[in-house]
One Martini backbone bead per residue (centre of mass of N, CA, C, O) as a GRO file, in nm:
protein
  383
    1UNK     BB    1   6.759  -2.878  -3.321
    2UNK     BB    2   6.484  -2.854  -3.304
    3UNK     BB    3   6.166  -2.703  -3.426
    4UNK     BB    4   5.897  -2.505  -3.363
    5UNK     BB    5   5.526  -2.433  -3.385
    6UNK     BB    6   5.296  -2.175  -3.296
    7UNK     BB    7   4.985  -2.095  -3.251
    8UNK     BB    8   4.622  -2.050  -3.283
    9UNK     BB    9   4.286  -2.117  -3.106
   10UNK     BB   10   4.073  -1.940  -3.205
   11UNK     BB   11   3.693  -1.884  -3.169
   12UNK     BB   12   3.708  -1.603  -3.339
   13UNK     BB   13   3.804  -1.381  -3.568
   14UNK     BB   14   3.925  -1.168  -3.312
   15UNK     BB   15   4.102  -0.870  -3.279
   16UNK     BB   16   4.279  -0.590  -3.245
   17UNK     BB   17   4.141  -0.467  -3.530
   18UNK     BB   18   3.898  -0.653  -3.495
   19UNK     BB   19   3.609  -0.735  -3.472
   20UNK     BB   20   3.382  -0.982  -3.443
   21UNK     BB   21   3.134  -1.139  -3.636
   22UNK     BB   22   3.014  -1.336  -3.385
   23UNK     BB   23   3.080  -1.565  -3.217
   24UNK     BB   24   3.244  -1.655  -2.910
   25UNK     BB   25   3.225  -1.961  -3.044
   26UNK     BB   26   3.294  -2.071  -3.324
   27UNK     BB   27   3.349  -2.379  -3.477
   28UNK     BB   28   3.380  -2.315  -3.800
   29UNK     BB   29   3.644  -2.169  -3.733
   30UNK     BB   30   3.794  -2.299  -3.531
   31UNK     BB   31   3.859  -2.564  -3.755
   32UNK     BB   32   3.949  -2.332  -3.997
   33UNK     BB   33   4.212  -2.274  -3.836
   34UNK     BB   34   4.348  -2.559  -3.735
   35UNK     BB   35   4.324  -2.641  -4.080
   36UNK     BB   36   4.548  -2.417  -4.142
   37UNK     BB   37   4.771  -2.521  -3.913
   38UNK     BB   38   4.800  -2.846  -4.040
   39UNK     BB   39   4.842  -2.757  -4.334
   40UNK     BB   40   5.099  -2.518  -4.295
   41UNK     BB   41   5.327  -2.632  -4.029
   42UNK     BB   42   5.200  -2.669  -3.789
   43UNK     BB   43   5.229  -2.823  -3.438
   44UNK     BB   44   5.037  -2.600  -3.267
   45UNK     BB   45   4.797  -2.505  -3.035
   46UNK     BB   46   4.629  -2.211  -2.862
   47UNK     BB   47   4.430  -2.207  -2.559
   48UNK     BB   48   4.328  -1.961  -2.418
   49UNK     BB   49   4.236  -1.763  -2.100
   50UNK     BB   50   3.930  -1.609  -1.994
   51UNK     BB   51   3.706  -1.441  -1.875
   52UNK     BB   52   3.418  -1.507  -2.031
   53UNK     BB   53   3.498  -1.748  -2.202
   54UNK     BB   54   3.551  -2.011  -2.378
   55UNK     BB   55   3.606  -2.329  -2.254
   56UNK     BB   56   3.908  -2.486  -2.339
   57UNK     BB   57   3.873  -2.734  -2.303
   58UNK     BB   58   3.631  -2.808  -2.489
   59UNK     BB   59   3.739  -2.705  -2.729
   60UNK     BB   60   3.971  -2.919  -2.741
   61UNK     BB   61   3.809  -3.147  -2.775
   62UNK     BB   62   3.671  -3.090  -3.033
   63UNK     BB   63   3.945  -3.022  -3.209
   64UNK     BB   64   4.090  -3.358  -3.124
   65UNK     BB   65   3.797  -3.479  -3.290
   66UNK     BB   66   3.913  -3.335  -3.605
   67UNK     BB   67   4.211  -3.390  -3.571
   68UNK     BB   68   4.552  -3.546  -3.706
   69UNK     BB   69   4.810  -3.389  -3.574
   70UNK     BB   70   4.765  -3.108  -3.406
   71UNK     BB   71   4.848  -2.969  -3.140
   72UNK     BB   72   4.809  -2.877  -2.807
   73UNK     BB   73   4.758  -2.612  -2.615
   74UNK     BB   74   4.643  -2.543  -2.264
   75UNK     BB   75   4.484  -2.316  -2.065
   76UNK     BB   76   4.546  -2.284  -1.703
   77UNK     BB   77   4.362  -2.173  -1.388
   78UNK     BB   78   4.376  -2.245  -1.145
   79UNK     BB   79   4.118  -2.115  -0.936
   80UNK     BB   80   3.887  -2.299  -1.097
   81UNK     BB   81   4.018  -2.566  -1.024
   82UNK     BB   82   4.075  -2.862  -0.901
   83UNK     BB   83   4.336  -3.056  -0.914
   84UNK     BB   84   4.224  -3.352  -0.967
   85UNK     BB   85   4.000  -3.228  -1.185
   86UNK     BB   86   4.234  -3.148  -1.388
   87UNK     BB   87   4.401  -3.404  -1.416
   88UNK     BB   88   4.153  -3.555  -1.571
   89UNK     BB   89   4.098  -3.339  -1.783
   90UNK     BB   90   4.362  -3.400  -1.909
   91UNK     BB   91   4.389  -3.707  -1.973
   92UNK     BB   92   4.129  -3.704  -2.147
   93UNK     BB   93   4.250  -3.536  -2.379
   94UNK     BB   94   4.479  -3.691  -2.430
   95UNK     BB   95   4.329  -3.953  -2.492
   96UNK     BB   96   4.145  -3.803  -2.711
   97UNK     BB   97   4.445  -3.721  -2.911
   98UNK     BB   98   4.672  -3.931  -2.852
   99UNK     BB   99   4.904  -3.745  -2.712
  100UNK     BB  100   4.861  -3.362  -2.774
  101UNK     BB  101   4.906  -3.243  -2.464
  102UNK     BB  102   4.966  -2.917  -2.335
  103UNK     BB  103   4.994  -2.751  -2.013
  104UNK     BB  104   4.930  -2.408  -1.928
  105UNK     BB  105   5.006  -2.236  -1.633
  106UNK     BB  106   4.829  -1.975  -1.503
  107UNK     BB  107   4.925  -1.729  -1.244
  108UNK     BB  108   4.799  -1.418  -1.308
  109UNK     BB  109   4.870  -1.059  -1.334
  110UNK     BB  110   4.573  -0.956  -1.272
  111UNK     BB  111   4.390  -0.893  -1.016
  112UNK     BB  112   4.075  -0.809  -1.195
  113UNK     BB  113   4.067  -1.089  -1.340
  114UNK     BB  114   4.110  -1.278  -1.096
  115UNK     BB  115   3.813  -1.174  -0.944
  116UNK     BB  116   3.584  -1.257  -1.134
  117UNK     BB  117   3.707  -1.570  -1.021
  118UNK     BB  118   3.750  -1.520  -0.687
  119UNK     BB  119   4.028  -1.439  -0.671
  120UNK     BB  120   4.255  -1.308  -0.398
  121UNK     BB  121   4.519  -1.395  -0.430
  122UNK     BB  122   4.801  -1.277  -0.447
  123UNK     BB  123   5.078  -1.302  -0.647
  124UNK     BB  124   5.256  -1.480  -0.488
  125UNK     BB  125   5.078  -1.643  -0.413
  126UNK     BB  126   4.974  -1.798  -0.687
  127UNK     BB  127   5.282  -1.898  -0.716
  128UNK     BB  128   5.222  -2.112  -0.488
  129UNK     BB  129   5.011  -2.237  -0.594
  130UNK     BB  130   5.094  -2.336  -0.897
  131UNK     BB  131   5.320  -2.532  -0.772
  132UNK     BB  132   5.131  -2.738  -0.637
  133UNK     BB  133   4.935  -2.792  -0.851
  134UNK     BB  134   5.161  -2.920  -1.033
  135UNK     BB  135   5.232  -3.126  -0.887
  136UNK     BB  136   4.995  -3.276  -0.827
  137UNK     BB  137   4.900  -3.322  -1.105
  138UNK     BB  138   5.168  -3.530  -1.136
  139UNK     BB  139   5.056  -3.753  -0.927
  140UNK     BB  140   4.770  -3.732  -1.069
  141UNK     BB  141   4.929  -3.904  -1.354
  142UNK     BB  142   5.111  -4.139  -1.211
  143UNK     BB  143   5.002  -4.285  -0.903
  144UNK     BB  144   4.822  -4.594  -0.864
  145UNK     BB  145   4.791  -4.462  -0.569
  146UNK     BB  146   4.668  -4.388  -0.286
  147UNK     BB  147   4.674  -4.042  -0.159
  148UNK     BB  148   4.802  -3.763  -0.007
  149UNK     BB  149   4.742  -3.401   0.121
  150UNK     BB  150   4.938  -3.103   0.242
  151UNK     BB  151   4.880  -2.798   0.200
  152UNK     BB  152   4.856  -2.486   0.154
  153UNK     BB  153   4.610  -2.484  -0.072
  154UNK     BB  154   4.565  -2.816  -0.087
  155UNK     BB  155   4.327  -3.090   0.080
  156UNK     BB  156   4.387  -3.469   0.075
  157UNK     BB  157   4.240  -3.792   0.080
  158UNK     BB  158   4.268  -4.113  -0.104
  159UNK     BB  159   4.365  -4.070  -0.405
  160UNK     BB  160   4.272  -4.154  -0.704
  161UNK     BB  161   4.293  -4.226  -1.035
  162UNK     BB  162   4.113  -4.359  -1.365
  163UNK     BB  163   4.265  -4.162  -1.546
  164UNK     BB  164   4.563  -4.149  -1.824
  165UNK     BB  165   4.808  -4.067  -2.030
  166UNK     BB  166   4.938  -4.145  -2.268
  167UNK     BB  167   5.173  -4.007  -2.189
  168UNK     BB  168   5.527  -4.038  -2.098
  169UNK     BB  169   5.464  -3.986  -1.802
  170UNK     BB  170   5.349  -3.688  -1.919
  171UNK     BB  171   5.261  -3.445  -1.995
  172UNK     BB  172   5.308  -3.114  -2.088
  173UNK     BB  173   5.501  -2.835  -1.918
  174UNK     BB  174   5.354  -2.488  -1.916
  175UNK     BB  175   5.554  -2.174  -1.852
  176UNK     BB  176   5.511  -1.820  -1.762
  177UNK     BB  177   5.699  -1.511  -1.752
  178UNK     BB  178   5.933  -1.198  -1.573
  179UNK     BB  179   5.955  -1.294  -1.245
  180UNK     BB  180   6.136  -1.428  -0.995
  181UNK     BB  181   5.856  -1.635  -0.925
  182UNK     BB  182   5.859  -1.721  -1.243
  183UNK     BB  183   6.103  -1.888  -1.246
  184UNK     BB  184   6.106  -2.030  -1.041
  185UNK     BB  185   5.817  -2.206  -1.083
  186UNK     BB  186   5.947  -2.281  -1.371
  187UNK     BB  187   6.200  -2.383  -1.336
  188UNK     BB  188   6.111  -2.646  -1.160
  189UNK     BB  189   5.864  -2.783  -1.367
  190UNK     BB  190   5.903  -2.698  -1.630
  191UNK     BB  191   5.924  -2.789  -1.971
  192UNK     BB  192   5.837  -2.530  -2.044
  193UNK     BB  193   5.924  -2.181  -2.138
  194UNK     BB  194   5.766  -1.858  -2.146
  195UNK     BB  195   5.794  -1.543  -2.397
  196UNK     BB  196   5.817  -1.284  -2.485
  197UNK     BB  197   5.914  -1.041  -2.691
  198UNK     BB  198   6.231  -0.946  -2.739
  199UNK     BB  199   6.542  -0.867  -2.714
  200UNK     BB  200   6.771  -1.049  -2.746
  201UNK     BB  201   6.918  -0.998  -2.507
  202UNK     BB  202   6.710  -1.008  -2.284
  203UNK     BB  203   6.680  -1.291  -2.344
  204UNK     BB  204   6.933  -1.411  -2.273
  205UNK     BB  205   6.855  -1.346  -1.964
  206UNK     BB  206   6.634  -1.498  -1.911
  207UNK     BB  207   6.726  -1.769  -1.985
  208UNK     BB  208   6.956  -1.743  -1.760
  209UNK     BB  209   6.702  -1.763  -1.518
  210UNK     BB  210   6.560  -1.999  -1.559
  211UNK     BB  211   6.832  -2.202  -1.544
  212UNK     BB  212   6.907  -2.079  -1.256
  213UNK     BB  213   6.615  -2.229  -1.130
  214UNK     BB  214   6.667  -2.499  -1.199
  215UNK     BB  215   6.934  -2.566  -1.040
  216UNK     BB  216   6.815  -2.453  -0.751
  217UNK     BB  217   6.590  -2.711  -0.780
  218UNK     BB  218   6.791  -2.971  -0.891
  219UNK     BB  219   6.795  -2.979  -1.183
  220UNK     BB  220   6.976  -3.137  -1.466
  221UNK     BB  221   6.769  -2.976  -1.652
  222UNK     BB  222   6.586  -2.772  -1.922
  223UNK     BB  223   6.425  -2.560  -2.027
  224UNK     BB  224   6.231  -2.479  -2.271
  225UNK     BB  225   6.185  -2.250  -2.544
  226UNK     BB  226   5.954  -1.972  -2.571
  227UNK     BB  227   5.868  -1.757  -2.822
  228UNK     BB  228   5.646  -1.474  -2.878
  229UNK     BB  229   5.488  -1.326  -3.161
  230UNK     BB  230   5.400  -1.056  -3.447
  231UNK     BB  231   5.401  -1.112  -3.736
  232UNK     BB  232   5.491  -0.896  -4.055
  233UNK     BB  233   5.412  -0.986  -4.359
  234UNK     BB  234   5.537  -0.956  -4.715
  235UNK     BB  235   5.709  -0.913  -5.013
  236UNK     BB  236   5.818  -0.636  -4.909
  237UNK     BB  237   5.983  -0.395  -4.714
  238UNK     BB  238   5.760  -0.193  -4.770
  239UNK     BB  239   5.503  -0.336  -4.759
  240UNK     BB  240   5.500  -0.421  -4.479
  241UNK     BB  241   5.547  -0.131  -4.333
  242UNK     BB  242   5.276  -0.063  -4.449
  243UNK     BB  243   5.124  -0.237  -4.282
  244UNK     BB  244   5.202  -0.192  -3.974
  245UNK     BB  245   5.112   0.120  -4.021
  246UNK     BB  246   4.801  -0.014  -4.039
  247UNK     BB  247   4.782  -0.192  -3.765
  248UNK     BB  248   4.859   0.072  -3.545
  249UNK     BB  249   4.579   0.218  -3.679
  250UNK     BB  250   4.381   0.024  -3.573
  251UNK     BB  251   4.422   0.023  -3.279
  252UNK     BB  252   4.431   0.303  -3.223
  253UNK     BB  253   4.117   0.329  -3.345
  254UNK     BB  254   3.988   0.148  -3.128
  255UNK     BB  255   4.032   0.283  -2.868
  256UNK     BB  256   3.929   0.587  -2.948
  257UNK     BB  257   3.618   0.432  -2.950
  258UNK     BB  258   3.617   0.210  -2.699
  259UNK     BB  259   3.730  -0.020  -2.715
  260UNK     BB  260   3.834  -0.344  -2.636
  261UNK     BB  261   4.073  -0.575  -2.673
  262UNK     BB  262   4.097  -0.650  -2.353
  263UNK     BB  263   3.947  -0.853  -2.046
  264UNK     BB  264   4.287  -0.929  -1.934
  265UNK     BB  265   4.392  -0.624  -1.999
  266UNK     BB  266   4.539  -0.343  -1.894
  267UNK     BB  267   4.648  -0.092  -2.109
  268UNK     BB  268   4.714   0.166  -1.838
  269UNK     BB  269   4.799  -0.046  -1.578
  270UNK     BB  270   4.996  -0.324  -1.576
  271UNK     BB  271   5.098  -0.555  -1.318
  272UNK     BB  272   5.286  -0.732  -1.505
  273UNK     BB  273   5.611  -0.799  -1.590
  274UNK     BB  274   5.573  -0.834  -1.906
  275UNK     BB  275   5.447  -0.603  -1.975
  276UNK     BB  276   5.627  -0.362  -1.860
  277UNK     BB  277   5.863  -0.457  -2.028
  278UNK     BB  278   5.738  -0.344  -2.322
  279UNK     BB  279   5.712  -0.078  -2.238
  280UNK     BB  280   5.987  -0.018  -2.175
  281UNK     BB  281   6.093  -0.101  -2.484
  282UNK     BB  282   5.877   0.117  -2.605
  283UNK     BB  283   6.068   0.378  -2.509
  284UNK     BB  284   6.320   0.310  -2.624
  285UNK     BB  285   6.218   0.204  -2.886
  286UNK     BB  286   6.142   0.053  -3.190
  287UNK     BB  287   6.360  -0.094  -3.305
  288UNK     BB  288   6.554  -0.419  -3.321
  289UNK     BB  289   6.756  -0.540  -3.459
  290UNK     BB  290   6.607  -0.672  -3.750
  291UNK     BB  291   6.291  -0.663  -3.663
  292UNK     BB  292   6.198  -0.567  -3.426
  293UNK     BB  293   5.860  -0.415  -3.313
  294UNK     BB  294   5.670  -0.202  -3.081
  295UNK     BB  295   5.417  -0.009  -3.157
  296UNK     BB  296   5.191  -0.322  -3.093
  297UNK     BB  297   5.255  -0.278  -2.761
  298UNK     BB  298   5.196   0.047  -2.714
  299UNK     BB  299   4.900   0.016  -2.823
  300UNK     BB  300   4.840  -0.235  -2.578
  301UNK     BB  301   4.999  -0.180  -2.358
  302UNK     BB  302   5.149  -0.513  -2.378
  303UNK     BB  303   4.948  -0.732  -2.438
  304UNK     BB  304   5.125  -0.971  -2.433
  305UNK     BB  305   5.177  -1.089  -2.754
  306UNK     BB  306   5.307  -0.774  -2.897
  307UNK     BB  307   5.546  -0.804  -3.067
  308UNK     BB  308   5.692  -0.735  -3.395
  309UNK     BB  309   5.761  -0.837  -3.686
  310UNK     BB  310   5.919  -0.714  -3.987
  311UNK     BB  311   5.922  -0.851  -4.325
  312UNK     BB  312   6.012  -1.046  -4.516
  313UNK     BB  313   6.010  -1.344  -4.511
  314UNK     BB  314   6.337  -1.370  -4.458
  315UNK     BB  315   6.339  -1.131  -4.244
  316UNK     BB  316   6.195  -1.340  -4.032
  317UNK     BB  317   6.315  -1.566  -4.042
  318UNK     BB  318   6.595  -1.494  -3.946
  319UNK     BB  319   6.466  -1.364  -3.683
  320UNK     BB  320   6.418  -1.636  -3.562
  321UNK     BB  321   6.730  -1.762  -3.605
  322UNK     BB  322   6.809  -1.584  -3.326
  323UNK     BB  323   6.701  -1.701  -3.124
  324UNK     BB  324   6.753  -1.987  -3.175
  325UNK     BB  325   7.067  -1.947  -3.105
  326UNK     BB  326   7.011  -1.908  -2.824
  327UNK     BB  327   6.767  -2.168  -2.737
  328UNK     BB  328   6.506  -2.154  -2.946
  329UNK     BB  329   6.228  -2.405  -2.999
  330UNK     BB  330   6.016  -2.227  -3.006
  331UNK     BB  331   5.771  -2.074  -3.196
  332UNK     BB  332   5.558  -1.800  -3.168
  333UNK     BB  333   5.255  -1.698  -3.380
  334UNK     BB  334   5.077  -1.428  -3.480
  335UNK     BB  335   4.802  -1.258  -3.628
  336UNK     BB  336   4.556  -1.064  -3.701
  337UNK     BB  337   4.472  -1.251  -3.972
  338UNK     BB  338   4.443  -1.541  -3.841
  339UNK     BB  339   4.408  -1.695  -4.137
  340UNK     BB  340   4.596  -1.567  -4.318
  341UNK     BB  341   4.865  -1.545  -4.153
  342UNK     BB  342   4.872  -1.842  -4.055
  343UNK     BB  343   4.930  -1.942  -4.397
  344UNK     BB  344   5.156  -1.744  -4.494
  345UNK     BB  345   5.344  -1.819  -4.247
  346UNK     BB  346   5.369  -2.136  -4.343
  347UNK     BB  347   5.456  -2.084  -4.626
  348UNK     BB  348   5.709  -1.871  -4.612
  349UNK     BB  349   5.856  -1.922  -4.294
  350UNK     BB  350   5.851  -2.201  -4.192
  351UNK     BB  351   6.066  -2.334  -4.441
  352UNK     BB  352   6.269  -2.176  -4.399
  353UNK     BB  353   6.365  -2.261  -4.077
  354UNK     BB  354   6.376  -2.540  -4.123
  355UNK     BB  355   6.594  -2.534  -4.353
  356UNK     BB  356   6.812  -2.453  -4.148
  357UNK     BB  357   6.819  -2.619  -3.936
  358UNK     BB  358   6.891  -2.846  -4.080
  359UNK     BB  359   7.157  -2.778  -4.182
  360UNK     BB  360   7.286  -2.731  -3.901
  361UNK     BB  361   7.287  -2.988  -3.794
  362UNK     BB  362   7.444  -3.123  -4.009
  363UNK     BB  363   7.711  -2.952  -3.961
  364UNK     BB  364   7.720  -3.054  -3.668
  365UNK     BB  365   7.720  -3.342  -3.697
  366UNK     BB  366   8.016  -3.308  -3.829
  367UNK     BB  367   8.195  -3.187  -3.664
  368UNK     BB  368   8.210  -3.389  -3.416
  369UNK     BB  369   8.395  -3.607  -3.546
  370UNK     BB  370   8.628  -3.386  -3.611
  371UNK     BB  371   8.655  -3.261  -3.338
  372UNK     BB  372   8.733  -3.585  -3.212
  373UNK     BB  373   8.988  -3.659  -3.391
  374UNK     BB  374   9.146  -3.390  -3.329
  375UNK     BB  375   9.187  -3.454  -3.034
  376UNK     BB  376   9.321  -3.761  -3.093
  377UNK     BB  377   9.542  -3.676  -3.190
  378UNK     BB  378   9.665  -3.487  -3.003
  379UNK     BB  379   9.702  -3.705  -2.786
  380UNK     BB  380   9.895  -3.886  -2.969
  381UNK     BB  381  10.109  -3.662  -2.967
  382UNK     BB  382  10.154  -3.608  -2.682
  383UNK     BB  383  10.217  -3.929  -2.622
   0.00000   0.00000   0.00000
């Protein structure tokens, strides 16, 4: 099974240790750190989304006309535009990159970020409006006559697009979450499914989750599964553990001088159910399994992806192969130091894995004709 990695296209230097340098928008850095993750193993990257942020979409298309193989994930909340009209500007996107496209379905987890753009429905509502969405977004990828919708959350007569996207059927569909509301939505639709670090033991229950609501939709296949870290790599496993802590001391320094680390999320009483698992896991204990460090998830409160790897090259990479093992095979990381973090993690992480997942393939490969001869004898002894 193949392996991907998945990075940040974020838009200026700012992370939880450091304020931006700059504007919230620099092209020169963002075309800069896209072109250090297409140059150091990296697959694709994250457009994410925020009120007040610049809009992902167009940063993406900005991207996708600078780069010639690094793909897209594209973050979208149904609230800001209509589904007709996003799933134009999506198909728009994949002919623009040549079919480079995924597009991240975000249904919300914050009341109070989610009302600064005017949305005011229940996270329930919320959850049934982005399924209802990805549908339609679906049939005016694919439909070339014209149709109607009569739904809950949205109604409308006689659409057909004109532009539609290179992949086919169509771009892939990525979703996130970690409540029962969001597996149902997610195991019937998406193509792949996002999940925070936890705990290998917790993710296997996940992925449980998932593939049990894609079957419960009907469906024969199952999604892609995709976790996200924060790695923190050093030389040594000494010298690791010291930047680690001196990143939760930077974090923690920030919040106690009274700066926002992020307007998407409440460090003090997170209402989405991935923080809340984040926080109540690093009450449990601070380390798990190989190398998972859970307090730069309780330093910013849960704040999305915010559980760390800690160890040299060799023990991180080991540590995303037992993932892997479980039936990961998008593996997302970030690092605080956007651009150098993303380049170490390239060069000295990426290729452990990838070496090591071709192995067992190959391992795999070879068991199969053995495995399929020994059952023909036996067959052939019992006859």
């Amino acid at each position: 099974m193949p392996v991907e990695f998945l990075g940040i296209a974020a838009t200026n230097d700012g992370s939880e240790t450091t304020s931006r340098s700059g504007a919230s928008f620099d092209k020169d850095y963002t075309l800069r750190l896209a072109r250090a993750h297409e140059d150091h193993g990296w697959d694709r990257v994250l457009f994410a989304y925020g009120s007040g942020s610049p809009i992902p979409a167009a940063a993406a298309g900005y991207l996708a006309a600078k780069v010639d193989s690094l793909e897209i994930l594209l973050a979208h909340r149904p609230n800001v535009s209509y589904p007709t009209y996003a799933a134009r500007t999506f198909a728009t996107l994949d002919q623009i990159s040549d079919g480079r496209l995924t597009v991240h379905f975000i249904t919300g987890g914050s009341d109070h970020e989610q009302r600064r753009e005017g949305d005011t429905l229940t996270k329930d509502e919320r959850y049934g409006r982005t399924r209802e969405y990805i549908e339609i977004v679906k049939k005016v990828w694919t439909r070339h006559e014209a149709f109607d919708h009569e739904g809950e959350h949205f109604r409308f007569q006689d659409f057909v697009s004109d532009v539609f996207p290179v992949q086919l059927p169509h771009p892939g569909v990525s979703f996130g979450g970690s409540s029962p509301a969001a597996y149902a939505a997610g195991g019937a639709e998406a193509d792949v499914f996002c999940l925070w670090g936890e705990p290998l033991a917790q993710t296997a229950q996940q992925i449980e989750e998932v593939e049990r609501a894609a079957r419960a939709a009907g469906r024969v296949d199952v999604p892609r599964i995709q976790v996200a870290f924060r790695p923190i790599i050093a030389p040594t496993e000494e010298l690791a553990w010291e930047k680690a802590h001196r990143t939760v001391g930077a974090i923690r320094e920030r919040r106690a001088g009274g700066q926002s680390l992020t307007r998407r999320h409440s460090a003090d009483a997170p209402e989405n159910t991935g923080s809340q698992r984040l926080i109540a896991i690093a009450e449990r204990g601070e380390r798990f399994d190989r190398a998972l460090w859970t307090p730069t998830a309780a330093a910013t409160g849960g704040a999305g992806n915010s559980n760390a790897l800690v160890g040299t090259p060799e023990t991180v990479a080991q540590a995303l192969l037992d993932y892997y093992d479980l039936g990961v095979d998008i593996l997302s990381a970030r690092g605080y130091d956007l651009l150098d973090d993303a380049i170490d993690f390239g060069r000295y992480v990426i290729p452990l894995v990838r070496e090591e997942v071709a192995k067992r393939d190959r391992e795999r490969a070879e068991r199969g004709p053995q495995t399929l001869q020994r059952t023909l004898d036996g067959l052939a002894v019992a006859g």
